[in-house]
Backbone as JSON Lines, residues from 0, in Angstrom:
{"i":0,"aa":"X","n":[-123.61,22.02,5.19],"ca":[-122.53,21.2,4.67],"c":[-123.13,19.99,3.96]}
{"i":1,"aa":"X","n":[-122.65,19.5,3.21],"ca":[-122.78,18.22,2.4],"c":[-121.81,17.35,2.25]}
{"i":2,"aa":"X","n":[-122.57,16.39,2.34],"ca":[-120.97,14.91,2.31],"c":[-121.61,14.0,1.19]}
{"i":3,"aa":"X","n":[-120.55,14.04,0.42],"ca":[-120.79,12.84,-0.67],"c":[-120.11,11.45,-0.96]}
{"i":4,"aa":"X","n":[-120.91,11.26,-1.0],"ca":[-120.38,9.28,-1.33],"c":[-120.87,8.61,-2.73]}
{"i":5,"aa":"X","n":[-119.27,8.68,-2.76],"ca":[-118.8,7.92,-4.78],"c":[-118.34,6.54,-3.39]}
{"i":6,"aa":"X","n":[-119.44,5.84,-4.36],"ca":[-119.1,3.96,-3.53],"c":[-118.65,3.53,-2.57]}
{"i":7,"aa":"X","n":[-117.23,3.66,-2.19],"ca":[-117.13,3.82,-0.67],"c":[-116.56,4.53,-0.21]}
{"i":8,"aa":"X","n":[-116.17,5.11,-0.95],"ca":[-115.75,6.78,-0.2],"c":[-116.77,7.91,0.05]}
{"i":9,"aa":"X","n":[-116.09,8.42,1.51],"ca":[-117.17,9.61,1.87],"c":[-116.23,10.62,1.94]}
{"i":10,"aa":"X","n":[-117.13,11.95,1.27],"ca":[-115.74,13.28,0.98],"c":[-116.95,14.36,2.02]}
{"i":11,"aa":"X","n":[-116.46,14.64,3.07],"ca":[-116.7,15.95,3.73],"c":[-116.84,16.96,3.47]}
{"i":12,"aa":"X","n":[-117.53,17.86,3.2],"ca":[-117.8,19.51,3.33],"c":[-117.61,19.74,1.64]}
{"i":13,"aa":"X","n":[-118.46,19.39,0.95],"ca":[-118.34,19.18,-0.46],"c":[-118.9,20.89,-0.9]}
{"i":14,"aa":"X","n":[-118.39,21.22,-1.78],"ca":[-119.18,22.02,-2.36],"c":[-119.4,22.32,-3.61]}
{"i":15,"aa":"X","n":[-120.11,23.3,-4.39],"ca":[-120.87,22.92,-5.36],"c":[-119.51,23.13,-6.63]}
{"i":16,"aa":"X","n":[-118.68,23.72,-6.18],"ca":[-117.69,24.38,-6.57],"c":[-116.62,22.91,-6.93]}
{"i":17,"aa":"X","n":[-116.77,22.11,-5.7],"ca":[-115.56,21.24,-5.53],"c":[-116.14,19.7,-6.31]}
{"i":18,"aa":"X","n":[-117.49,20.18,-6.6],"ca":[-117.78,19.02,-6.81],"c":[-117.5,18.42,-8.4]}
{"i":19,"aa":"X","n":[-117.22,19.4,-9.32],"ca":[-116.69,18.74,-10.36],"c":[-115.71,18.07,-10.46]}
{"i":20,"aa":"X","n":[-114.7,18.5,-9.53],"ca":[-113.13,17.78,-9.17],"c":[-113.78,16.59,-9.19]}
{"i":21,"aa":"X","n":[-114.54,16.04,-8.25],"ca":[-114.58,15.06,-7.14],"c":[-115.45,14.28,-8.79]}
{"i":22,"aa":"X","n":[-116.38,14.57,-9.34],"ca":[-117.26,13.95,-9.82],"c":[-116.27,13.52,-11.51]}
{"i":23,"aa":"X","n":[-114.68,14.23,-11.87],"ca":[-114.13,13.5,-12.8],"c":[-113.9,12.47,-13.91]}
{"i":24,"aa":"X","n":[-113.42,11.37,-12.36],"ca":[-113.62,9.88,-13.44],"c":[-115.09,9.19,-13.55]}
{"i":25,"aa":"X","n":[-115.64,10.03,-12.35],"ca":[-117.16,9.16,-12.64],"c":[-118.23,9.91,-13.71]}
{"i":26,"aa":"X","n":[-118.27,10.89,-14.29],"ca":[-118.56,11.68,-15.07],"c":[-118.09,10.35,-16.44]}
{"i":27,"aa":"X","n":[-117.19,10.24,-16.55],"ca":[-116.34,9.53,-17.97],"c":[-116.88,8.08,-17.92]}
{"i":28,"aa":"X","n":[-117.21,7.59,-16.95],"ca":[-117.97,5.94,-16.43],"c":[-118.99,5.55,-17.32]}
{"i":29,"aa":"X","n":[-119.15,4.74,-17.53],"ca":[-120.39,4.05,-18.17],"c":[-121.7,4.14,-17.36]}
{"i":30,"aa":"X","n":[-121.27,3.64,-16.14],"ca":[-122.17,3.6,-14.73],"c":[-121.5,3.98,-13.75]}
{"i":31,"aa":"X","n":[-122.55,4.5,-12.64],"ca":[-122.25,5.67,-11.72],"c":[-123.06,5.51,-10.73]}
{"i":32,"aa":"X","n":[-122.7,5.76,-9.32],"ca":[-123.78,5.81,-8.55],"c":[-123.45,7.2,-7.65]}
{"i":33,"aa":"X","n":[-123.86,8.38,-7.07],"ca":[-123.29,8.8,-6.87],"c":[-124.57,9.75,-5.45]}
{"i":34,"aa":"X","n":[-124.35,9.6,-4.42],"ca":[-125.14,10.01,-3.66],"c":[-124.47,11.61,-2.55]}
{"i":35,"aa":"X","n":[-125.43,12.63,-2.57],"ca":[-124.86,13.67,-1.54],"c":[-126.15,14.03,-0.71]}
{"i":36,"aa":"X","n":[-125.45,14.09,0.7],"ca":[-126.42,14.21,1.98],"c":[-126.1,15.99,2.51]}
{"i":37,"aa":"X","n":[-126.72,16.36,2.74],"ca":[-127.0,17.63,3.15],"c":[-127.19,17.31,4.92]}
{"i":38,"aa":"X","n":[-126.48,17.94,5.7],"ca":[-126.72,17.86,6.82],"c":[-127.85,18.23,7.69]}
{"i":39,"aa":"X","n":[-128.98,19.17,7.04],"ca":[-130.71,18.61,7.36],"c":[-131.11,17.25,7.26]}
{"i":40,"aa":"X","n":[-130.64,16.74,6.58],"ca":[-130.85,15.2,6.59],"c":[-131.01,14.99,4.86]}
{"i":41,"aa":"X","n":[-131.5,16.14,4.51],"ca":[-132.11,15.39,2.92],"c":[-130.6,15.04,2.31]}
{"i":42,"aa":"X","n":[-131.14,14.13,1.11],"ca":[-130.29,13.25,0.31],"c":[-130.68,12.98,-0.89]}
{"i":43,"aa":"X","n":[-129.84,13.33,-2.29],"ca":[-130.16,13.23,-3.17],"c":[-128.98,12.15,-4.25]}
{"i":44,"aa":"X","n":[-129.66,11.58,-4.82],"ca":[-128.89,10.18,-5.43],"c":[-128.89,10.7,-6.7]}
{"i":45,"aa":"X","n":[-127.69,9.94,-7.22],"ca":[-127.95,10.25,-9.18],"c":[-127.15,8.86,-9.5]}
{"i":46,"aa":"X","n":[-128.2,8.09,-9.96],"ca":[-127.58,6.87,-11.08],"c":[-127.31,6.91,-12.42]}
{"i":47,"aa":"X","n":[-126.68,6.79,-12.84],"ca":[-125.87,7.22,-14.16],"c":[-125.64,6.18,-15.19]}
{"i":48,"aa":"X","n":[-126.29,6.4,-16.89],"ca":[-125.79,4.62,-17.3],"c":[-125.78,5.48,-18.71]}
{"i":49,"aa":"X","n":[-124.65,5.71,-19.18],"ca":[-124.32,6.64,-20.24],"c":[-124.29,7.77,-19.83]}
{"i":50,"aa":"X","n":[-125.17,8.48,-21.21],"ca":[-125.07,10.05,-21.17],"c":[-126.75,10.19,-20.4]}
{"i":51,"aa":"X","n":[-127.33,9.22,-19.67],"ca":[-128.18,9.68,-18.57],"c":[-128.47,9.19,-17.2]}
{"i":52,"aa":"X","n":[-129.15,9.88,-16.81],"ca":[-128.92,10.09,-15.09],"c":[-130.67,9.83,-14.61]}
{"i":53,"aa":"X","n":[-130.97,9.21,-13.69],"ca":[-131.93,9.11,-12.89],"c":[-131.51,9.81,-11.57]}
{"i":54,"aa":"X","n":[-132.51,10.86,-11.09],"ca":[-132.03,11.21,-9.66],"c":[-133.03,11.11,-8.77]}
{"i":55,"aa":"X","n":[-133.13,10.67,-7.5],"ca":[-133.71,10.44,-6.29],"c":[-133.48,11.52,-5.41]}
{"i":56,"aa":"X","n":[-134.47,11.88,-4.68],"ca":[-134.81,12.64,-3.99],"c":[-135.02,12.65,-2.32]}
{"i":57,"aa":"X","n":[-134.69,12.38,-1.01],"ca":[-135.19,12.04,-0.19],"c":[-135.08,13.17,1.04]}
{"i":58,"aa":"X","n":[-136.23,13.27,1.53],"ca":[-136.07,14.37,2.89],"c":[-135.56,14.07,3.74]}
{"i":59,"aa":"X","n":[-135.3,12.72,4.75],"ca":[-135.07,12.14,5.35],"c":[-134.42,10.62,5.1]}
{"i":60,"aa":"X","n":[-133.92,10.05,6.18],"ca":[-133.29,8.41,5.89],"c":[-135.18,7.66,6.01]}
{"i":61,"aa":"X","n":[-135.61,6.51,5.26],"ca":[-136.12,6.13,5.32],"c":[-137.6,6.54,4.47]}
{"i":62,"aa":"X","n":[-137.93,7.97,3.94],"ca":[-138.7,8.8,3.4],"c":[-139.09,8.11,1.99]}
{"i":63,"aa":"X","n":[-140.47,8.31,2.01],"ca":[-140.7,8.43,0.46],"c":[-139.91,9.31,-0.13]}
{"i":64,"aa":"X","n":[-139.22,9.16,-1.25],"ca":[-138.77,9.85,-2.27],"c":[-139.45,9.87,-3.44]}
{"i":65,"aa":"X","n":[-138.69,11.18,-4.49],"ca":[-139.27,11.52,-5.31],"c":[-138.22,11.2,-6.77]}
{"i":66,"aa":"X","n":[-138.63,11.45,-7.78],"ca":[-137.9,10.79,-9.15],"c":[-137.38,11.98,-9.93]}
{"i":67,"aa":"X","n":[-137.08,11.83,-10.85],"ca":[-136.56,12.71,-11.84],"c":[-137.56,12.5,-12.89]}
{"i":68,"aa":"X","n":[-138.1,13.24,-13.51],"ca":[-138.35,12.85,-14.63],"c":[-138.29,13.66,-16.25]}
{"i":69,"aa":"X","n":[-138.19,13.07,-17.22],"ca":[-137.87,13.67,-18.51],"c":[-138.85,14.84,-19.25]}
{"i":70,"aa":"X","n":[-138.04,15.71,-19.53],"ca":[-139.34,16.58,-20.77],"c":[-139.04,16.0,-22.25]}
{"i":71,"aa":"X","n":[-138.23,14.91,-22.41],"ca":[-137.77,15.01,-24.25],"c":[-138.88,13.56,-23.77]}
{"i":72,"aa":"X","n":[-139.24,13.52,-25.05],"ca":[-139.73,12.53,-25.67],"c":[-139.47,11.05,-25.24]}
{"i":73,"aa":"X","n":[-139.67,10.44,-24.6],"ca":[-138.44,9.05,-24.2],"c":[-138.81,7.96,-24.67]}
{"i":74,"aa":"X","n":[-138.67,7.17,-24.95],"ca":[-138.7,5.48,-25.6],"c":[-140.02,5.0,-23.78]}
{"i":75,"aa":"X","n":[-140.43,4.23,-23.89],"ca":[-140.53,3.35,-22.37],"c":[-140.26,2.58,-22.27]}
{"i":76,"aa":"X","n":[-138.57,1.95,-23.22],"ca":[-138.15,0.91,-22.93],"c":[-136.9,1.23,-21.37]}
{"i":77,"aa":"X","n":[-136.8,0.39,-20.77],"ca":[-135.8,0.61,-19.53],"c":[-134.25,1.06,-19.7]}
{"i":78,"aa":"X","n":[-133.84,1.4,-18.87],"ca":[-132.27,1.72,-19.51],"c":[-131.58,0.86,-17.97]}
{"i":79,"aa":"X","n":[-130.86,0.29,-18.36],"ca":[-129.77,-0.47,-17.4],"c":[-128.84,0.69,-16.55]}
{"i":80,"aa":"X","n":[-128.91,0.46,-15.1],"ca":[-127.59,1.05,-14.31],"c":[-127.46,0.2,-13.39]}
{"i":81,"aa":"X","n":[-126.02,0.16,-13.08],"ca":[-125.15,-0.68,-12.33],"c":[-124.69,0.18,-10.94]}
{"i":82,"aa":"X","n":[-125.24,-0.41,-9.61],"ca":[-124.98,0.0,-8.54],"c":[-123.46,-0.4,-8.19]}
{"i":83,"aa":"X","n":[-123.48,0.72,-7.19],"ca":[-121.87,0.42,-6.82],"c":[-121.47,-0.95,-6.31]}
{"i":84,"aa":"X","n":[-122.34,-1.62,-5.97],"ca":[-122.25,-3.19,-5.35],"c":[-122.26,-4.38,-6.7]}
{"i":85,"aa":"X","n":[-122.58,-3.77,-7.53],"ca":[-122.78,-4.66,-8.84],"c":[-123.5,-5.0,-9.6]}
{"i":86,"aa":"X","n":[-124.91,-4.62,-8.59],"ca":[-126.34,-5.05,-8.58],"c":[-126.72,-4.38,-10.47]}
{"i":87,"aa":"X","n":[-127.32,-4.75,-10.77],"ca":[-127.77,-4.39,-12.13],"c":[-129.66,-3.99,-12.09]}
{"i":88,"aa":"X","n":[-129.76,-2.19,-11.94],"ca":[-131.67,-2.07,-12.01],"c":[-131.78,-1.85,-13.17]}
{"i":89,"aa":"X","n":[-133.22,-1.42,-13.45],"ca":[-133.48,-0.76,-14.77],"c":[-134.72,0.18,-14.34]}
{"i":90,"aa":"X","n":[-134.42,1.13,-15.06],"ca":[-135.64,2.38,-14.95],"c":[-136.44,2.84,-16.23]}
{"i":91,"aa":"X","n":[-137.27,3.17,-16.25],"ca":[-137.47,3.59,-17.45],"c":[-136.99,4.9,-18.04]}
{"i":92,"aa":"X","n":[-136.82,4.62,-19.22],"ca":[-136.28,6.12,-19.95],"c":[-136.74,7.51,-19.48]}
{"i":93,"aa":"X","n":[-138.03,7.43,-19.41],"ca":[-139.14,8.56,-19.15],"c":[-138.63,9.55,-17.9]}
{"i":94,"aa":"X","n":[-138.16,8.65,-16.62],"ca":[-137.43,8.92,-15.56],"c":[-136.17,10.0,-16.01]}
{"i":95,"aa":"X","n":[-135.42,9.25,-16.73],"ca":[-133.91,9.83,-16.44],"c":[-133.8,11.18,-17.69]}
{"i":96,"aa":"X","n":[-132.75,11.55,-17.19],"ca":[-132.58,12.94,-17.69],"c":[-131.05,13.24,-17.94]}
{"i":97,"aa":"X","n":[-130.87,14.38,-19.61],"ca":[-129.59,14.12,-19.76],"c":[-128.92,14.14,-18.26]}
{"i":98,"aa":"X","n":[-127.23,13.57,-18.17],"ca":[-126.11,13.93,-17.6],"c":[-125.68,15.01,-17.3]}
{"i":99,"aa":"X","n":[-125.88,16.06,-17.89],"ca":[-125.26,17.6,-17.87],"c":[-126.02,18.19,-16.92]}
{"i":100,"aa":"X","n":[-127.69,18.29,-17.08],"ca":[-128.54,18.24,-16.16],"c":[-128.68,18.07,-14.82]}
{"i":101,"aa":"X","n":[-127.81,16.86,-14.68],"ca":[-128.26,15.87,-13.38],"c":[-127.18,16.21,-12.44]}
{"i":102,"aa":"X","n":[-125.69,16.92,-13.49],"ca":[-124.59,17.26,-12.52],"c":[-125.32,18.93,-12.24]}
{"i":103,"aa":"X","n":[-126.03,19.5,-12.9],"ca":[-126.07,20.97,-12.63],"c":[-127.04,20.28,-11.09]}
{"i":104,"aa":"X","n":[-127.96,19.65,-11.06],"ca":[-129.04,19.29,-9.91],"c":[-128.59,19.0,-8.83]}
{"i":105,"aa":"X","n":[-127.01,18.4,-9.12],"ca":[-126.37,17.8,-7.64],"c":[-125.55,19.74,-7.23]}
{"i":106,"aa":"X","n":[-125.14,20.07,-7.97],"ca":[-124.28,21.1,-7.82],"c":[-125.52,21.88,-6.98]}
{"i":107,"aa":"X","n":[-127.09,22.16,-7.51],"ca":[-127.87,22.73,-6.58],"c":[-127.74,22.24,-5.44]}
{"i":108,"aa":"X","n":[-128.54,20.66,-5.33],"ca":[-128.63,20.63,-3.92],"c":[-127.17,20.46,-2.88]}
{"i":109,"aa":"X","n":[-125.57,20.99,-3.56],"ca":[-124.64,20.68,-2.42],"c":[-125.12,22.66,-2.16]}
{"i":110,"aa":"X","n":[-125.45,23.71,-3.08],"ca":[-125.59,24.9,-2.07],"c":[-126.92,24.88,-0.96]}
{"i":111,"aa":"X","n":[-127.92,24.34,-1.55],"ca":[-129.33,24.5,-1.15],"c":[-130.07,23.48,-0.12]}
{"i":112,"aa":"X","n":[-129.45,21.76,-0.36],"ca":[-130.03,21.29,0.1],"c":[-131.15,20.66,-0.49]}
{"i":113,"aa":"X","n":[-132.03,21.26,-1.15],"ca":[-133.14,20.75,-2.0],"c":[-133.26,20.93,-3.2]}
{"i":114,"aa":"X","n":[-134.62,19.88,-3.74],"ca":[-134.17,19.41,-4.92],"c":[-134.34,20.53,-6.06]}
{"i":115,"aa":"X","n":[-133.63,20.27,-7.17],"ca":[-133.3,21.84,-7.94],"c":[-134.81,21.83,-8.71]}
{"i":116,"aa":"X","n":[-135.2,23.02,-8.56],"ca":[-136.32,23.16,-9.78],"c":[-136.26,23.62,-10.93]}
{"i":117,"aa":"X","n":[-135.51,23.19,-11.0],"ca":[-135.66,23.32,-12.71],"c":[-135.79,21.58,-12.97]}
{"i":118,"aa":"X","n":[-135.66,20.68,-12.52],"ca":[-136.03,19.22,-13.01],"c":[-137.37,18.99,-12.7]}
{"i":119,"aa":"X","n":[-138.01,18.11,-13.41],"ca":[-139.04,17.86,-13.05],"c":[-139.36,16.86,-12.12]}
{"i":120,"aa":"X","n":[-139.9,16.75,-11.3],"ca":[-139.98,15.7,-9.81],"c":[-141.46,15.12,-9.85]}
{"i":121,"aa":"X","n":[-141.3,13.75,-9.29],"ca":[-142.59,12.77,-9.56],"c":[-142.24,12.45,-7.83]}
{"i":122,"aa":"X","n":[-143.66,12.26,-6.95],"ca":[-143.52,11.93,-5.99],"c":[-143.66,10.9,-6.17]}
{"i":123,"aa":"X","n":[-142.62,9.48,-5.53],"ca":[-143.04,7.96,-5.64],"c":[-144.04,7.29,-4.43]}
């Protein structure tokens, strides 16, 4: 099972199926934060600031995690995303990866649990 949390809501027994419903207005957002936990424990994050997505990777609460990172060409200037709290990071381009992508990666890990391979992953 997987439970996902859009900011402060937590949605129960998500699936990969249900998750476009759920992912709607935040899909259309400027910024996004959007995290799903797999009941092994792993947890995978996707920050969102346009039409791209940074995603995080974690096996456990507390774990090194791992990154997303790009095959197109990227600028190494930073791209701005806005956490659900307000907070304002920046990542570099190189990291993030289209949007379309990043929803197919969450849709993996709500069947699988782990992180989809077809993205490319940087251990941090």
């Amino acid at each position: 099972m997987t439970t996902l949390f859009l900011g402060d809501v937590e949605i129960p027994a998500v699936t990969s199926k249900s998750l476009d419903e759920h992912l709607a207005n935040t899909i259309g957002a400027t910024f996004a934060e959007v995290w799903l936990q797999h009941d092994d424990g792993h947890t995978l994050g996707m920050l969102k600031s346009d039409n791209r997505a940074l995603l995080l990777f974690l096996e456990n609460p507390g774990a090194v995690g791992r990154t997303s990172r790009s095959r197109d060409d990227m600028p190494r200037s930073p791209i701005p995303f806005q956490l659900t709290n307000g907070q304002m990071d920046e990542y570099p381009a190189a990291w993030t990866i289209p949007v379309a992508i990043a929803v197919d990666a969450l849709r993996h890990f709500c069947d699988t649990g782990e992180p989809a391979p077809f993205i490319d992953w940087s251990n941090d």
